[in-house]
GUNUDO-193184 format. One record per atom (N, C-alpha, C): residue in three letters; y, z, x. Coordinates in steps of 0.001 Angstrom, whole numbers, plus 500000, padded with zeros to 6 digits. Example, Ala and Ser with C-alpha at 12.3 -4.5 7.8 and 13.67 -1.06 7.14 Angstrom:
<rs>
ALA494310507800513190
ALA495500507800512300
ALA496700507800513200
SER497750507080512850
SER498940507140513670
SER500030507870512900
</rs>
This chain:
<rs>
UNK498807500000500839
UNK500000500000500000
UNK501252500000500881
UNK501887498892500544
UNK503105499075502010
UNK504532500014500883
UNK505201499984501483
UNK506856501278501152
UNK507541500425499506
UNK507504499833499230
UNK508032498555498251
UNK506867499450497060
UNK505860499121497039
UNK505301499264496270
UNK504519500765496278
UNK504754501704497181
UNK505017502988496779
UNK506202503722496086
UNK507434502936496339
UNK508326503144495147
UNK508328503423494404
UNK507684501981493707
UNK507533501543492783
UNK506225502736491881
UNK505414503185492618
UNK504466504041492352
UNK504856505437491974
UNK506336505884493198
UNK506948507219492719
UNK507558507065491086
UNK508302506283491402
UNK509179506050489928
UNK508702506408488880
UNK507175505356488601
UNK506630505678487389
UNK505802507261487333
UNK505578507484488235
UNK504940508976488199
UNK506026509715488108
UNK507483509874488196
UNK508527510598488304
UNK508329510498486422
UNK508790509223485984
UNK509049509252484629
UNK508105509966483570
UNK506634509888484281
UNK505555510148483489
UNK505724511827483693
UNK506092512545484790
UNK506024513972484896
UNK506942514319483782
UNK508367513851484221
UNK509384514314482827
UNK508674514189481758
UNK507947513328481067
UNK507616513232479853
UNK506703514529479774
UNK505792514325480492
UNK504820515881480399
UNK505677517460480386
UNK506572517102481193
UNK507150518645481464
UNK507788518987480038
UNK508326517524479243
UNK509290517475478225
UNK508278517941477174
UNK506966518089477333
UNK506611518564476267
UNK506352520081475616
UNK507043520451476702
UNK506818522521477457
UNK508149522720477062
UNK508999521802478182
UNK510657522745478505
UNK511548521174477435
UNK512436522415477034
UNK513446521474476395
UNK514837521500477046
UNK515088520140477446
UNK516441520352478258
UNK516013520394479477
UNK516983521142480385
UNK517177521155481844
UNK516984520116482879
UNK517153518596482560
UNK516881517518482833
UNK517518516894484208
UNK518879517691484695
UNK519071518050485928
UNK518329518925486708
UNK517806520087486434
UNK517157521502487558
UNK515954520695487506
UNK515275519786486510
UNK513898519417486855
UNK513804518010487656
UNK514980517373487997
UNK515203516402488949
UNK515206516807490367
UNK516102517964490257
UNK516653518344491609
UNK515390519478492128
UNK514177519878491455
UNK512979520781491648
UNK512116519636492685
UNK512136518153491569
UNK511403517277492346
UNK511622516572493582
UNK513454516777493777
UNK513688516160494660
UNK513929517283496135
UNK513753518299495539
UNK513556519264496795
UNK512007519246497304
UNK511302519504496493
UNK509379518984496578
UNK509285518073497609
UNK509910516971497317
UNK509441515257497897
UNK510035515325499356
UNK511599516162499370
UNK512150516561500830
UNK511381517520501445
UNK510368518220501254
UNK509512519655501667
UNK511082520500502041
UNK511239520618501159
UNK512372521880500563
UNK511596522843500253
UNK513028524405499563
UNK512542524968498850
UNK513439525235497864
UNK513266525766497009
UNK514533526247496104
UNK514820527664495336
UNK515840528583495380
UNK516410529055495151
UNK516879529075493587
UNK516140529647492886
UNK516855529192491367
UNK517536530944490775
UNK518539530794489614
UNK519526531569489783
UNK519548531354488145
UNK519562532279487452
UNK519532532126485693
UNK519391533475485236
UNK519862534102483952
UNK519897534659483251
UNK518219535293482561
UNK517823536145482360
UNK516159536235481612
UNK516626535763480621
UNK515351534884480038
UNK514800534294479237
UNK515372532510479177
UNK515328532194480527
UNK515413530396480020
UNK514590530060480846
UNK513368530711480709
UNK512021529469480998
UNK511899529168482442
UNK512261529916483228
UNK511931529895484964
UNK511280529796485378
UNK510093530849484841
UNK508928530710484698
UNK507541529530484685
UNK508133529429483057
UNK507757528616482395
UNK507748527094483399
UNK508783526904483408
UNK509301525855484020
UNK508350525630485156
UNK508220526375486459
UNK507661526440487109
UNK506193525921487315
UNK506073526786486476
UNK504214526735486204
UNK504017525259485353
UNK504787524652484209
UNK504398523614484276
UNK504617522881484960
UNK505542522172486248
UNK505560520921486979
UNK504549521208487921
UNK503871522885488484
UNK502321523339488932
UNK501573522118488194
UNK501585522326486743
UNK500439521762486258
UNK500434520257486240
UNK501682519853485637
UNK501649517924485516
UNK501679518068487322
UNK501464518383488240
UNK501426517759489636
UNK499949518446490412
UNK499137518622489169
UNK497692519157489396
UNK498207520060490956
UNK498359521158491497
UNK498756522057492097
UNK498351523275491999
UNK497905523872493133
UNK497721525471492860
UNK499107526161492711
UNK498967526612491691
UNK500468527424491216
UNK499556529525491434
UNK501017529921492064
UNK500893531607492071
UNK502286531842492327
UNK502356533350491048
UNK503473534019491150
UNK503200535324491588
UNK504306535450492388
UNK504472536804493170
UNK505368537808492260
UNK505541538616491351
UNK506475539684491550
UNK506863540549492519
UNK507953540108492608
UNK508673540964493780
UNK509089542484493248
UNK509066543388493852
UNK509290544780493627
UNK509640545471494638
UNK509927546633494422
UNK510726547597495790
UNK509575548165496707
UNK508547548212495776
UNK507239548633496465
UNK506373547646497398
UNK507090546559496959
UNK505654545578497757
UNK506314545376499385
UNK504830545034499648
UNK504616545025500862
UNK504122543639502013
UNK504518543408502617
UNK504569542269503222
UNK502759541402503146
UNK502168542284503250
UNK500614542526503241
UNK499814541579501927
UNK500753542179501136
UNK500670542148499593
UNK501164540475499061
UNK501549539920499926
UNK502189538592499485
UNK501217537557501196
UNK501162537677502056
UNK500574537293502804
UNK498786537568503025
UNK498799538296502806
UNK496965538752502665
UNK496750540047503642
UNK495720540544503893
UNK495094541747504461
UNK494154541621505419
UNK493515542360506214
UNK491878542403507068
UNK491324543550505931
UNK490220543286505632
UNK489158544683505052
UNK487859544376505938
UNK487321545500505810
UNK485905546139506748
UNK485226545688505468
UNK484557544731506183
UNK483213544205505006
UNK481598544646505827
UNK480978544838504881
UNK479265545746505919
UNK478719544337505099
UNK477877544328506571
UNK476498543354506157
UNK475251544250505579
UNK474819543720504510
UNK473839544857503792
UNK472901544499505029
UNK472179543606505038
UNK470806543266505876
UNK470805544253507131
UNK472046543488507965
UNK472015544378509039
UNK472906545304509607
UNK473969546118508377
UNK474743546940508791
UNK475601547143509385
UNK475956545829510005
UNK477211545577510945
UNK478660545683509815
UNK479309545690510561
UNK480918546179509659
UNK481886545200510513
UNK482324543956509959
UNK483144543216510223
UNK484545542672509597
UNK485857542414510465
UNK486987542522509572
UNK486954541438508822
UNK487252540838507257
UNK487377539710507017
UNK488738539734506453
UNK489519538483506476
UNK490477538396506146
UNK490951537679504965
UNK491638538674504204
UNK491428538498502695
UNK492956537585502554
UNK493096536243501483
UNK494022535672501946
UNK495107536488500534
UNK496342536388500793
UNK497258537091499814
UNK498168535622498722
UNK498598535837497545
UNK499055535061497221
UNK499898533676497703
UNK500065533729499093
UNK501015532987499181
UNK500669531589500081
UNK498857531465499614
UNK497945530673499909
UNK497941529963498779
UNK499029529255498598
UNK499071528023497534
UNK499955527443497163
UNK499933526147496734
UNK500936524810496692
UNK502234525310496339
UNK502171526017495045
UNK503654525970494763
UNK503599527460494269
UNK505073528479495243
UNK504957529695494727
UNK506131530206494368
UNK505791530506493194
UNK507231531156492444
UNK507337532581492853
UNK508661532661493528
UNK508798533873494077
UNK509847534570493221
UNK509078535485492264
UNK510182536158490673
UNK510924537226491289
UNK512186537010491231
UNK513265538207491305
UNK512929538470492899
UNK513536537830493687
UNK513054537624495309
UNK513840538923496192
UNK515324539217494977
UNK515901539962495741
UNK515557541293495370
UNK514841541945494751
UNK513975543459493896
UNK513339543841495230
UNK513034542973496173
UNK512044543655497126
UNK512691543733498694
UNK512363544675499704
UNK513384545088501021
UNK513196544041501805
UNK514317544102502509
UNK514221542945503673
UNK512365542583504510
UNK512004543302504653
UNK510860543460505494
UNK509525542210504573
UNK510010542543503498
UNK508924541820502482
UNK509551540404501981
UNK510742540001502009
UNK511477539135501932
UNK510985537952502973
UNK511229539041504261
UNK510651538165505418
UNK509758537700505775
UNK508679538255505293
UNK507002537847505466
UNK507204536563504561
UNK507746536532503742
UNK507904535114502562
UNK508700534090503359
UNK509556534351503874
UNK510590533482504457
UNK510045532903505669
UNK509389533472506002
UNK508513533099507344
UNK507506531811507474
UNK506811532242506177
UNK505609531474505744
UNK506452529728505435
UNK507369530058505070
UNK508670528822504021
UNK508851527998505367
UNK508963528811506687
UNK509282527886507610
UNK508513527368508493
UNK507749528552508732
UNK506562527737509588
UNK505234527004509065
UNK505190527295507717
UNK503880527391506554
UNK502969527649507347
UNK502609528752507921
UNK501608529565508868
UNK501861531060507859
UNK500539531628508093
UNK500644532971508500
UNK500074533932509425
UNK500281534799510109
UNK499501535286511360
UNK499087536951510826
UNK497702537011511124
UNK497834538312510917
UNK496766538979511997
UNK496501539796512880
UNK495641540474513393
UNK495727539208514414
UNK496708539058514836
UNK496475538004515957
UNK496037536280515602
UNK495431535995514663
UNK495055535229513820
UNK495803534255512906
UNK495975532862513538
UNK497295532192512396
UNK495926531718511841
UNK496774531442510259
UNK496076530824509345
UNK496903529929508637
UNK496864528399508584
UNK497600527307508416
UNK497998527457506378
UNK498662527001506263
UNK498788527346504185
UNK498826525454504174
UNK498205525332502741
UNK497561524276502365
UNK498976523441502361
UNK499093521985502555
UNK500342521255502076
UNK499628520651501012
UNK500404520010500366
UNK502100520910500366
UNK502448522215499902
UNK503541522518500309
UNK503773524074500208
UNK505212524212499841
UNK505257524682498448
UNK506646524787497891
UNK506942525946497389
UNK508066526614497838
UNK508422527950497274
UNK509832527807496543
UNK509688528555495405
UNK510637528662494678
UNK511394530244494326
UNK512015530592494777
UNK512238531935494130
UNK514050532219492952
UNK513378533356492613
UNK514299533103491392
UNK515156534450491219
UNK516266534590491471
UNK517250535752491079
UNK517849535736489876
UNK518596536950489356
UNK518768537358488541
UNK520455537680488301
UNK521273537213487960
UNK522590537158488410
UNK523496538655487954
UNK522888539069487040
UNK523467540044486134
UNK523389541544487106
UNK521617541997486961
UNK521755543209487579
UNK521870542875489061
UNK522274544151489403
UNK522334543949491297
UNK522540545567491790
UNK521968546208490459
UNK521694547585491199
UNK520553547572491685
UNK520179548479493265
UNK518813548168493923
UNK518299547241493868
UNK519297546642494195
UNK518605544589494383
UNK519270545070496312
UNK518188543804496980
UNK518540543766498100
UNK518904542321498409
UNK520109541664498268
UNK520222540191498230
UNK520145539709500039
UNK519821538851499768
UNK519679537792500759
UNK520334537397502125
UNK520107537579503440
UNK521511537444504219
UNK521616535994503747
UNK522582535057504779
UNK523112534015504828
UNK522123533273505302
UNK521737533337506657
UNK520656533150507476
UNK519660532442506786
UNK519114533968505571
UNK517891533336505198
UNK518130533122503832
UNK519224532629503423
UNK519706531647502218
UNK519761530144502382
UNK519739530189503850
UNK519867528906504448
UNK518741528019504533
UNK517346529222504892
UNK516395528220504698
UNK515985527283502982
UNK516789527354502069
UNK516296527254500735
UNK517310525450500745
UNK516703525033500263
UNK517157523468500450
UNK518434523419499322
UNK517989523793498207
UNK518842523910496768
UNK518708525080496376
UNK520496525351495995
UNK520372526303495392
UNK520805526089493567
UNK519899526524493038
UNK520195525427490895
UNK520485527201490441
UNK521177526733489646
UNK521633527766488858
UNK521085526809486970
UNK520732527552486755
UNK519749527008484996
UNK521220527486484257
UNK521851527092483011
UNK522697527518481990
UNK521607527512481315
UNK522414528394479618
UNK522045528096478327
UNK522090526581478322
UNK520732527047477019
UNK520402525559476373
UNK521938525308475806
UNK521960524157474934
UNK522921523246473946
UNK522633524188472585
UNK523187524219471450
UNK522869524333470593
UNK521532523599469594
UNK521434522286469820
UNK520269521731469616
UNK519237522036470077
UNK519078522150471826
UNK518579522451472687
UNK517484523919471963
UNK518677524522471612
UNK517859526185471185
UNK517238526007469889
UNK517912525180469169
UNK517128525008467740
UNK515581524047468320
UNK515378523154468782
UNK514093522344469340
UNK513465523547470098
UNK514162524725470590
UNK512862525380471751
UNK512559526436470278
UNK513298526869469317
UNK512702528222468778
UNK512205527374467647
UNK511681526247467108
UNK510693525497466784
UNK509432525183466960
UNK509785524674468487
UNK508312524820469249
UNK507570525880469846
UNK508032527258469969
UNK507666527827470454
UNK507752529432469189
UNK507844528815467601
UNK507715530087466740
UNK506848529529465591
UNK505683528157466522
UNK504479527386465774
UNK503453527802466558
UNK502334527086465998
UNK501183527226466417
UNK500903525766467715
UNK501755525034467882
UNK501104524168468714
UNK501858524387470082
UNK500231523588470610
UNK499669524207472210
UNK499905523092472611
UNK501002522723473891
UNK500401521141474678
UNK499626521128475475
UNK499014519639475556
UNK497987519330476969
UNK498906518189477546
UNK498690519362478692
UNK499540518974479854
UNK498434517252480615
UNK498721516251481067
UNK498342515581481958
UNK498728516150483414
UNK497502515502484090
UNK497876515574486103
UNK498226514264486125
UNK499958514397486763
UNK500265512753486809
UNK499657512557488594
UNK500481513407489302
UNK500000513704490684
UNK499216514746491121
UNK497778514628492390
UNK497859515860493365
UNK498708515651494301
UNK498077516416495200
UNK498603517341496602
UNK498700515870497253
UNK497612515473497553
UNK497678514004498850
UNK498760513302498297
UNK498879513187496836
UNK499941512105496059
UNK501597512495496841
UNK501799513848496720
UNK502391514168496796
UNK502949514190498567
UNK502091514117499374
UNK501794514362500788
UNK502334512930501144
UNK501989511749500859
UNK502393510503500972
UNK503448510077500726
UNK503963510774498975
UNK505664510179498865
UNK506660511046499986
UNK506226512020500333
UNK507231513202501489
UNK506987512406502604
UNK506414511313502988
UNK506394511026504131
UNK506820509288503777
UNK506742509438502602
UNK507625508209502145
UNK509100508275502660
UNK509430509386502083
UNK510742509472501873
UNK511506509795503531
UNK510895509796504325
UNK511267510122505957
UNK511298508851506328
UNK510546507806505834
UNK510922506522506353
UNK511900505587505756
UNK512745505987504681
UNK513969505910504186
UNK514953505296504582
UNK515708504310505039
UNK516576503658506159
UNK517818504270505106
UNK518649504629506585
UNK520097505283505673
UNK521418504504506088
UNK521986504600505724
UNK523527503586506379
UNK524068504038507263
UNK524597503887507949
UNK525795504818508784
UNK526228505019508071
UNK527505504472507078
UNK528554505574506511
UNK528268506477506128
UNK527160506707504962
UNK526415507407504512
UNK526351508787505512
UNK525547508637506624
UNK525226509791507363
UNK526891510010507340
UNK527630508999507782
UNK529160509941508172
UNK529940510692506811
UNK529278510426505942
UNK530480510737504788
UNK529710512159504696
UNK527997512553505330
UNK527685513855504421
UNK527689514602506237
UNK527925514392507130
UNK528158515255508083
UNK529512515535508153
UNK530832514549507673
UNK531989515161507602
UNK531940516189506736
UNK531647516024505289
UNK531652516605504066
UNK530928518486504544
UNK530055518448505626
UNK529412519519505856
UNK530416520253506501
UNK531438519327507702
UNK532012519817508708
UNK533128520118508153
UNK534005519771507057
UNK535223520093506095
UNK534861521620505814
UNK533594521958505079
UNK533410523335504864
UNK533671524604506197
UNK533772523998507487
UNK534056524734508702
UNK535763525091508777
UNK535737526457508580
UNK537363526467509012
UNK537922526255509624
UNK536892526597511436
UNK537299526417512301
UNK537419525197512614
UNK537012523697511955
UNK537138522596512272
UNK538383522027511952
UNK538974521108512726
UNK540146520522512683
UNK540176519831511186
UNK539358519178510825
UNK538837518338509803
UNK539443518998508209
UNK539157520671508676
UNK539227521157507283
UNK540639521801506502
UNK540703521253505334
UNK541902521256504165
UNK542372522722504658
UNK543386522288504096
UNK544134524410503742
UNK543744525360503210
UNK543028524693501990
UNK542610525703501181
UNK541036526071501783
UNK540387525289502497
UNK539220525778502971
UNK539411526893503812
UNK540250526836505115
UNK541072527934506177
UNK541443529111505061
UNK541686529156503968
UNK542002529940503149
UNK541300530679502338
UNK540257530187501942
UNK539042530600501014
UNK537385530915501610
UNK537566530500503310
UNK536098530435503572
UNK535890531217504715
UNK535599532150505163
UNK535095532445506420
UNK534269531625507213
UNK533230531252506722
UNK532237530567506945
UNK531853529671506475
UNK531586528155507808
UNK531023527379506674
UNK529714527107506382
UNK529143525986505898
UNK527830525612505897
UNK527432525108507398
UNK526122525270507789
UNK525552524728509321
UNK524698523315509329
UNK524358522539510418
UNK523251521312510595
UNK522269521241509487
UNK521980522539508888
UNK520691522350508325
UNK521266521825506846
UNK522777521873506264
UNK523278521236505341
UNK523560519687505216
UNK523945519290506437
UNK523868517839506397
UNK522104517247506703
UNK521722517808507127
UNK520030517506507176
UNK519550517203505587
UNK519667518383504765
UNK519746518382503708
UNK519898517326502410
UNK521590517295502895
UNK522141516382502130
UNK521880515006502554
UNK520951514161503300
UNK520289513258503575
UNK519398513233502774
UNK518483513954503305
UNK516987513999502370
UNK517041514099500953
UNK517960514875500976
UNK518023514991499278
UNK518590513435498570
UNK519621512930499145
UNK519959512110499009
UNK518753510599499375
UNK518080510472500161
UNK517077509608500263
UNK516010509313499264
UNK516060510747498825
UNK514705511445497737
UNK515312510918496363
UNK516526511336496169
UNK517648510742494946
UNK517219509400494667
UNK517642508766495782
UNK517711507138495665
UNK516400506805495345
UNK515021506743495902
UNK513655506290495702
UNK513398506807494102
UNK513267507850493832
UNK513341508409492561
UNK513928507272491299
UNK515078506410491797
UNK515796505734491156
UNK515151503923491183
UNK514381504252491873
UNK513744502205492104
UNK514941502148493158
UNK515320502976493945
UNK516584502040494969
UNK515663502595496584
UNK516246501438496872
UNK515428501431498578
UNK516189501932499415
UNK517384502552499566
UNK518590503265500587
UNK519621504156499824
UNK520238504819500265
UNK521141505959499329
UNK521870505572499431
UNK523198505978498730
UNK524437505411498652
UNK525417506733498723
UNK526468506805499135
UNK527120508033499158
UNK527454508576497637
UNK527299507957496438
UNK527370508735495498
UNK525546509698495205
UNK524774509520496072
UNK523389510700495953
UNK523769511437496970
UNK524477511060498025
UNK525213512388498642
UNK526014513638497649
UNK527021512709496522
UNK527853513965496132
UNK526908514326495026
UNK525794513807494416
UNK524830514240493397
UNK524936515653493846
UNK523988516038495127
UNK523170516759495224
UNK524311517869496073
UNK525526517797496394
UNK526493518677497461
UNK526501519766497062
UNK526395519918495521
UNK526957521709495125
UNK525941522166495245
UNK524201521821494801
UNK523363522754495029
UNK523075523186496736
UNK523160522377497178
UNK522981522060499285
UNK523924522981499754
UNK525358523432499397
UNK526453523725499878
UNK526538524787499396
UNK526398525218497846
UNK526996526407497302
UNK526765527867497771
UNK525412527238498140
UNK524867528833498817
UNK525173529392500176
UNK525516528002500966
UNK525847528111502625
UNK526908528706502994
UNK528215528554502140
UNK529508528731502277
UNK529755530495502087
UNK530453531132502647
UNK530656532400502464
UNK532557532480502459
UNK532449533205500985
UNK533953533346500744
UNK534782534548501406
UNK535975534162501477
UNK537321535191502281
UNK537240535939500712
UNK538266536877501315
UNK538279537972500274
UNK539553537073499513
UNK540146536434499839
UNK541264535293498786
UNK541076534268497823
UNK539595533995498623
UNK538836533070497321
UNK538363534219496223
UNK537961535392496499
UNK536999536230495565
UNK538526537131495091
UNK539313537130495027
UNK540145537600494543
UNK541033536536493555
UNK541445535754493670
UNK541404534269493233
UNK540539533796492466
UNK539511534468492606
UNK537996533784491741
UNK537612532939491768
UNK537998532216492747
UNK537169530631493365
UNK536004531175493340
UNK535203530079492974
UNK533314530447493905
UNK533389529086494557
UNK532164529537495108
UNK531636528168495896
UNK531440526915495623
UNK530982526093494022
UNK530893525560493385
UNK532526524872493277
UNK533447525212493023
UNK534793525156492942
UNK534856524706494065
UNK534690525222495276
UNK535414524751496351
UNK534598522966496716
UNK533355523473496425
UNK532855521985496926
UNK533274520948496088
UNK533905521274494652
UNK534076520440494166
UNK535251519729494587
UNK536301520507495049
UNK537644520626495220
UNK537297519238496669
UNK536455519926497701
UNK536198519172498511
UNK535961517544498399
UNK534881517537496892
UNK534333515760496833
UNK535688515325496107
UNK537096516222495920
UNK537983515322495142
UNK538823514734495995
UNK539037515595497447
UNK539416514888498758
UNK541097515445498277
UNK541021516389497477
UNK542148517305497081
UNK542216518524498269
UNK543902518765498535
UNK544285519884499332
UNK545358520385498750
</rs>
């Protein structure tokens, strides 16, 4: 199968997943684009919503239309790094009595893992997760043990409470490709979900893709030819968010301590490459650059106390940025 006609192969499996997912989740037709197009980049994502709009839910079905081992972790104050990566236990051989360590594997031995309420649990346990996200290894007793590809983590905060929450440094906000924030449904939106879901009917889900399916378009999408301008319009766009850069507006020097790093324009490529194929198009164009900027950016950027007094967020500023406004 040469690159032309794997396209052509993503596309229709892209369209056929929406339809499946559409038969679970109603709405969210952006967060379930930008889920797939972090997947296809071997991203991860960061999702950010209110309880009760289907995070979950959500989750576990694109697990299922992409035939995938799906596992959720609850995160808690109690858990333990152990507890999400796996253990050694003393196993006895009945026959001959010997007592040997075996190593028991922990949830986070599988395709796609929803990591619920990521910030409930202490740095220490955070990290054993974050670890796995980058190296997709885990080591224990001296012992690496490789995690199956593909390997997608998703974790999900909670915007409201933030008592005994332990949020996230910067650092390791950074490893998360997108960061989606879910709204309320539409008004329609809520009338179609408390319909389907205050009946008796059950969907059957189809497997549009597995794992190998999936293993092939990610390595599709690396052979991607990009433009020059392109690369220049999303490494400036990264380097504008730097205060310290000559490049950047007034109001950035004003609102940002910090900007986004390399791993944002990396980002905003792939994502953007992933955009375009998704679409039947064979190269990106700088408008799948500004598609994808607020989820890539929003999280990287760290505000002055003038933006947060002001009430800029991050979202605002990047927008402010793609208007080429100062």
């Amino acid at each position: 199968m040469n690159d032309v006609e794997a396209v052509q192969l993503l596309t229709k499996g892209y369209a056929d997943i929406r339809r499946e997912i559409a038969k679970v989740i109603v709405g969210q037709d952006l967060v379930i684009e930008q889920l797939l197009i972090s997947l296809l980049a071997r991203g991860h994502c960061l999702l950010v919503g209110v309880p009760g709009l289907a995070k979950t839910l959500l989750i576990k079905t694109l697990a299922e239309a992409l035939d995938l081992k799906f596992s959720r972790i609850q995160f808690t104050p109690d858990l333990m790094p152990s507890d999400i990566t796996g253990t050694e236990i003393i196993e006895e051989n009945i026959s001959s009595g010997q007592k040997d360590f075996k190593f028991v594997r922990g949830p986070v031995f599988a395709n796609i893992i929803l990591a619920d309420e990521i910030n409930r649990t202490p740095p220490k346990t955070q990290a054993a997760l974050l670890e796995a996200m980058q190296e997709h290894h885990v080591t224990a007793a001296g012992q690496t043990y490789r995690l199956e590809e593909p390997f997608f983590v998703l974790a999900t905060q909670n915007p409201i409470e933030q008592e005994g929450t332990y949020p996230l440094p910067e650092a390791q906000l950074d490893r998360f490709m997108f960061n989606l924030w879910l709204d309320y449904p539409s008004f329609e939106e809520e009338k179609e979900i408390v319909k389907a879901t205050t009946s008796p009917y059950q969907p059957s889900l189809r497997h549009i893709l597995n794992g190998q399916d999936i293993i092939r378009f990610q390595d599709l999408v690396r052979r991607v030819p990009v433009a020059d301008n392109v690369i220049q319009f999303a490494v400036e766009l990264v380097n504008r968010t730097r205060p310290q850069s000559s490049q950047a507006p007034g109001f950035i020097k004003s609102w940002i301590r910090w900007g986004a790093g390399p791993r944002a324009s990396q980002f905003l490529i792939l994502g953007a490459k992933t955009r375009a194929i998704l679409q039947a198009r064979h190269t990106p164009d700088i408008d799948d650059v500004r598609a994808i900027a607020g989820p890539v950016l929003r999280h990287r950027i760290v505000l002055s106390f003038n933006a947060e007094a002001e009430g800029v967020s991050p979202i605002n500023i990047v927008d402010k940025l793609l208007t080429n406004s100062d």
